[in-house]
MARKEPA-898871 format. One record per residue (C-alpha): residue number from 1; x, y, z. Coordinates in steps of 0.1 Angstrom, whole numbers, plus 5000, padded with zeros to 4 digits. Example, Ala and Ser with C-alpha at 12.3 -4.5 7.8 and 13.67 -1.06 7.14 Angstrom:
<rs>
<1 <5123 4955 5078>> <2 <5137 4989 5071>> 
</rs>
This chain:
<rs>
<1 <3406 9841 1940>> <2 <3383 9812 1945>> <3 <3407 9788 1930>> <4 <3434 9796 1955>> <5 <3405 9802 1983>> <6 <3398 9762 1980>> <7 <3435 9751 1968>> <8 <3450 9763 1992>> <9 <3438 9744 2021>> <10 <3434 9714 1995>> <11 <3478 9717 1990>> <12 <3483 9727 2029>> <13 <3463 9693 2035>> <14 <3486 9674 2010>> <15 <3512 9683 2027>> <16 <3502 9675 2061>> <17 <3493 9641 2046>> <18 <3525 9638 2024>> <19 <3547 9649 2060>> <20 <3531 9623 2079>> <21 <3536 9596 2055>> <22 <3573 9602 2041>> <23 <3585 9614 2078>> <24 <3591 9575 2084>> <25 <3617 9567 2056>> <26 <3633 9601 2058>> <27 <3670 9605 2071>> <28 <3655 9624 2101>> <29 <3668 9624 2136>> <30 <3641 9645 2153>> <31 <3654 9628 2187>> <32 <3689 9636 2179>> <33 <3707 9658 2208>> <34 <3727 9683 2198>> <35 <3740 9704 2233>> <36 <3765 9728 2206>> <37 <3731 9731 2192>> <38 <3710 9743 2222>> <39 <3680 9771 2212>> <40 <3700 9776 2180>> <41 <3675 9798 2161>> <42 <3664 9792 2124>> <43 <3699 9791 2099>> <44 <3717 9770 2077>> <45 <3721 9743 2099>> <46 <3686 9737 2111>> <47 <3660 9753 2086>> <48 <3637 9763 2117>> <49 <3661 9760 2143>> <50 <3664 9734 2174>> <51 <3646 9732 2208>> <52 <3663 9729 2246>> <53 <3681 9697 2238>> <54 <3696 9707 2205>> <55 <3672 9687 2186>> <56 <3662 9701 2148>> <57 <3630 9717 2150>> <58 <3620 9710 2116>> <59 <3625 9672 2120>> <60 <3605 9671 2153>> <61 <3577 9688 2133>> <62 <3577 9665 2107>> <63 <3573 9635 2131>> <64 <3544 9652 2150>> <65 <3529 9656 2119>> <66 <3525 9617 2117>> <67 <3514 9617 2151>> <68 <3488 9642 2148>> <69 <3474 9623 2115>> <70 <3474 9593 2129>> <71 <3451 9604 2161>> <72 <3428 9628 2140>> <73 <3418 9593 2114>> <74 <3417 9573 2146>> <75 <3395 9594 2166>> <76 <3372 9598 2137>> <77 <3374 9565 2126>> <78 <3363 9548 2157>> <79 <3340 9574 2166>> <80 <3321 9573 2134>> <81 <3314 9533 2135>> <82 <3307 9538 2171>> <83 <3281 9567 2167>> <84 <3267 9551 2134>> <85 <3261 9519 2148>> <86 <3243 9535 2179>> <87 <3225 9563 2161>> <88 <3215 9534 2132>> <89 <3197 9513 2157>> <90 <3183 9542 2175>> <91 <3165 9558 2150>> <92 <3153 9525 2133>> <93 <3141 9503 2167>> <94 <3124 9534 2180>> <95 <3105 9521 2214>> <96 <3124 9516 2246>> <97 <3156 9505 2226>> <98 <3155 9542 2215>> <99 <3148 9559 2250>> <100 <3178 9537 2263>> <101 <3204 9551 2237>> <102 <3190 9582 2240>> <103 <3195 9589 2276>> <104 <3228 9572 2273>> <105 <3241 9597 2246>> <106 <3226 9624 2272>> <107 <3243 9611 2299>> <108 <3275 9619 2277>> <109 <3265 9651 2265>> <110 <3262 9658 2304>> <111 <3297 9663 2307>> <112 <3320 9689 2294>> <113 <3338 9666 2265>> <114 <3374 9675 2271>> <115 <3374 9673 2306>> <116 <3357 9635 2302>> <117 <3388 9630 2278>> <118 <3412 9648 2301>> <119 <3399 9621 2328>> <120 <3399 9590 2303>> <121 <3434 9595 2293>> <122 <3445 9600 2332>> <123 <3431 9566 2341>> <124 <3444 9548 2306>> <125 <3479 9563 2303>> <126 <3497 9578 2282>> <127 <3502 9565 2241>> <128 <3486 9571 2208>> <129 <3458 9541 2214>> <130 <3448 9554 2247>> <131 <3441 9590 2235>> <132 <3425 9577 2205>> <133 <3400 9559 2226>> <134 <3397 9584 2252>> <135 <3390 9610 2228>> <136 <3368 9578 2205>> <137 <3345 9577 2242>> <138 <3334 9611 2238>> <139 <3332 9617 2201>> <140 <3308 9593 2191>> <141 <3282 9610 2207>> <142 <3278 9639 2183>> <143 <3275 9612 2154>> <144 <3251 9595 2168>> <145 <3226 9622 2173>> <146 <3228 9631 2137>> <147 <3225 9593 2125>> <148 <3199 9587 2145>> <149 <3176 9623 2132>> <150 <3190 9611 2098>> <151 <3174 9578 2098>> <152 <3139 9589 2120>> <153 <3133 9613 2087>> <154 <3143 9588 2062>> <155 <3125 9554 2075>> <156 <3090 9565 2064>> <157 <3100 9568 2031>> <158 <3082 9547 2006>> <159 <3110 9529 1997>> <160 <3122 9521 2026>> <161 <3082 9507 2033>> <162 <3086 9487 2000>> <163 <3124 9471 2015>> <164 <3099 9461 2043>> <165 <3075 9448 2028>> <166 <3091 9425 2005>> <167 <3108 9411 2036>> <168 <3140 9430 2042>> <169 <3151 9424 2075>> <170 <3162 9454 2103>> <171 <3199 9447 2097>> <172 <3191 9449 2059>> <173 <3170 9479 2061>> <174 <3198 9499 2079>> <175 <3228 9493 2060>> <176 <3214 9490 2024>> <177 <3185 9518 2024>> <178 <3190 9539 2054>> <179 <3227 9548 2060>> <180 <3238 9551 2023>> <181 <3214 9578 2022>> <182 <3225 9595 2058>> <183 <3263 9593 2051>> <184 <3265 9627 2035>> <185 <3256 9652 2067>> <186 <3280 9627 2086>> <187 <3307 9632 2063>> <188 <3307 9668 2063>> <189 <3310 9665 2105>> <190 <3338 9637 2102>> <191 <3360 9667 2083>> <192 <3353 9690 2116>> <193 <3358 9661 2141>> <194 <3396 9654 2124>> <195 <3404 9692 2128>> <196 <3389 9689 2168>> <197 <3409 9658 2172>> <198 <3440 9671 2161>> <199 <3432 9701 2182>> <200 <3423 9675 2213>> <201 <3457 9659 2209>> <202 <3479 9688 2207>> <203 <3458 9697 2242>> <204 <3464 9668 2256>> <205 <3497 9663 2248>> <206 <3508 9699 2259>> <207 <3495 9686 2293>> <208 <3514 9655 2295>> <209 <3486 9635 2289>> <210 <3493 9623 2253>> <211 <3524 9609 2236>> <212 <3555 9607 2255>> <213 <3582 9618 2248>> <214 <3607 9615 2229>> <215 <3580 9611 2207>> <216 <3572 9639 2187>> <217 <3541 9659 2191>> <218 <3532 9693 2183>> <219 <3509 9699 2214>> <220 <3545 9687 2235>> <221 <3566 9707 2216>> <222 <3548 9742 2228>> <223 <3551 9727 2259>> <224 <3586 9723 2260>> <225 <3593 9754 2242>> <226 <3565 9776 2262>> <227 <3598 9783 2291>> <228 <3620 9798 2264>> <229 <3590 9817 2243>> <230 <3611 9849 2247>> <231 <3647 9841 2242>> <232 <3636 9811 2212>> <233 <3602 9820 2199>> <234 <3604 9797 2170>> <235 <3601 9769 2192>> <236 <3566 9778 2198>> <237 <3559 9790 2165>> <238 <3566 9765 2146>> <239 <3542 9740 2159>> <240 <3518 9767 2169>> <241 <3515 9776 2125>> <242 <3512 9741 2118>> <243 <3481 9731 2141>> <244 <3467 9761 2128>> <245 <3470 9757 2088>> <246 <3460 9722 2093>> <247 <3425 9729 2115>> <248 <3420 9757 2094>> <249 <3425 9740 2063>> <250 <3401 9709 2075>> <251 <3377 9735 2082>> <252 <3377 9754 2054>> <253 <3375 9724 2035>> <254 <3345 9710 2053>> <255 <3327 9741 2050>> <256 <3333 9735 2011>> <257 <3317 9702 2014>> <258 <3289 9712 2030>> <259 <3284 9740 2005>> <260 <3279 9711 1981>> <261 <3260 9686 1997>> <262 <3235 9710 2014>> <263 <3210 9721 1984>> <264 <3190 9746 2000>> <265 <3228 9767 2004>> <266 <3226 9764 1964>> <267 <3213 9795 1945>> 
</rs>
């Protein structure tokens, strides 16, 4: 029961990550227009069926799957150098550097983060590299808070004084004795920020705000398929399942790595 407890979400997570990357040299057509086709439910012909325009479901859903990976690495990616960098300094300058970066990430946290990211991808437009850095603007904040009481706890350690006193430099002191040591909390929240990005996309996207079509994206395909939910269910469902295995998954999964890391869980 354990084994399939954590491989299961390990093999759902494969095969998000095997979808997103295969989906490009597949003979798909998720943009394909079918009108014989139109709301035809799940058969031979279309394994899950196909949406308003005849499209096949199952191909659309493949395609979003790339889009959804490629938004929940970007979003963590860029948020994590972002709220590393600012946390890193924080924590280490200490003085009026620290009250200034403090108060900033405050400022942030003064705002409700999806409706900041709601705003930022109304002023930047629509595409993949403007919700990745509206949703990059308010996700760095939660990273830096940890860095920063990361490195406050680990600076007066003694070898971290020894580093100093032989000459090591702040730059040096940061990224060789500090953050190697502060990566491991971070981690575990960089598995919960990809399943809140792909969560923040699929949201986004439903509203219009996100890809465009007709690229695929499982937030715009309950969208599209939300005015036919009771003649064509599957049109919801399908994307509905898959952006809840894969959060679920990511989350079960980080709760498994912080089972690990964290010692004082440990029997």
């Amino acid at each position: 029961m354990s084994a399939l407890r954590h491989g299961l979400p390990a093999g759902l997570l494969l095969l998000w990550l095997l979808a997103a990357l295969v989906a490009p040299v597949l003979p798909l057509a998720p943009d394909r227009i079918d009108l014989t086709a139109i709301l035809a439910p799940p058969g031979h012909g279309s394994l899950l069926g196909n949406d308003d325009l005849g499209r096949p479901v199952l191909d659309r859903l493949l395609a979003g799957a790339r889009t959804s990976l490629l938004v929940g690495l970007g979003v963590v990616t860029v948020s994590l150098v972002i709220g590393v960098l600012v946390g890193g300094v924080a924590g280490l300058a200490g003085g009026w550097l620290d009250l200034v970066l403090v108060r900033l990430i405050d400022v942030f946290l003064a705002f409700p983060g999806i409706l900041l990211a709601i705003a930022l991808a109304g002023i930047l437009g629509p595409g993949i590299d403007n919700l990745i850095i509206a949703l990059a603007a308010v996700g760095w904040v939660g990273y830096a808070r940890l860095v920063r009481a990361q490195v406050l706890s680990l600076k007066r350690r003694d070898h971290v004084a020894a580093a100093r006193a032989l000459g090591a430099g702040p730059a040096r002191l940061l990224f060789r004795h500090l953050l190697p040591l502060a990566l491991a909390p971070v981690l575990v929240e960089a598995t919960f920020g990809v399943a809140a990005a792909v969560i923040a996309e699929a949201g986004l996207s439903f509203l219009g705000l996100g890809v465009q079509p007709p690229q695929a994206s499982w937030g715009s395909m309950i969208r599209d398929g939300a005015a036919y939910l009771l003649v064509a269910p599957h049109l919801v469902l399908a994307p509905g399942v898959a952006v809840l295995l894969v959060v679920l998954s990511v989350n079960l999964l980080g709760d498994r790595l912080r089972d690990r890391i964290d010692v004082r869980s440990r029997p």
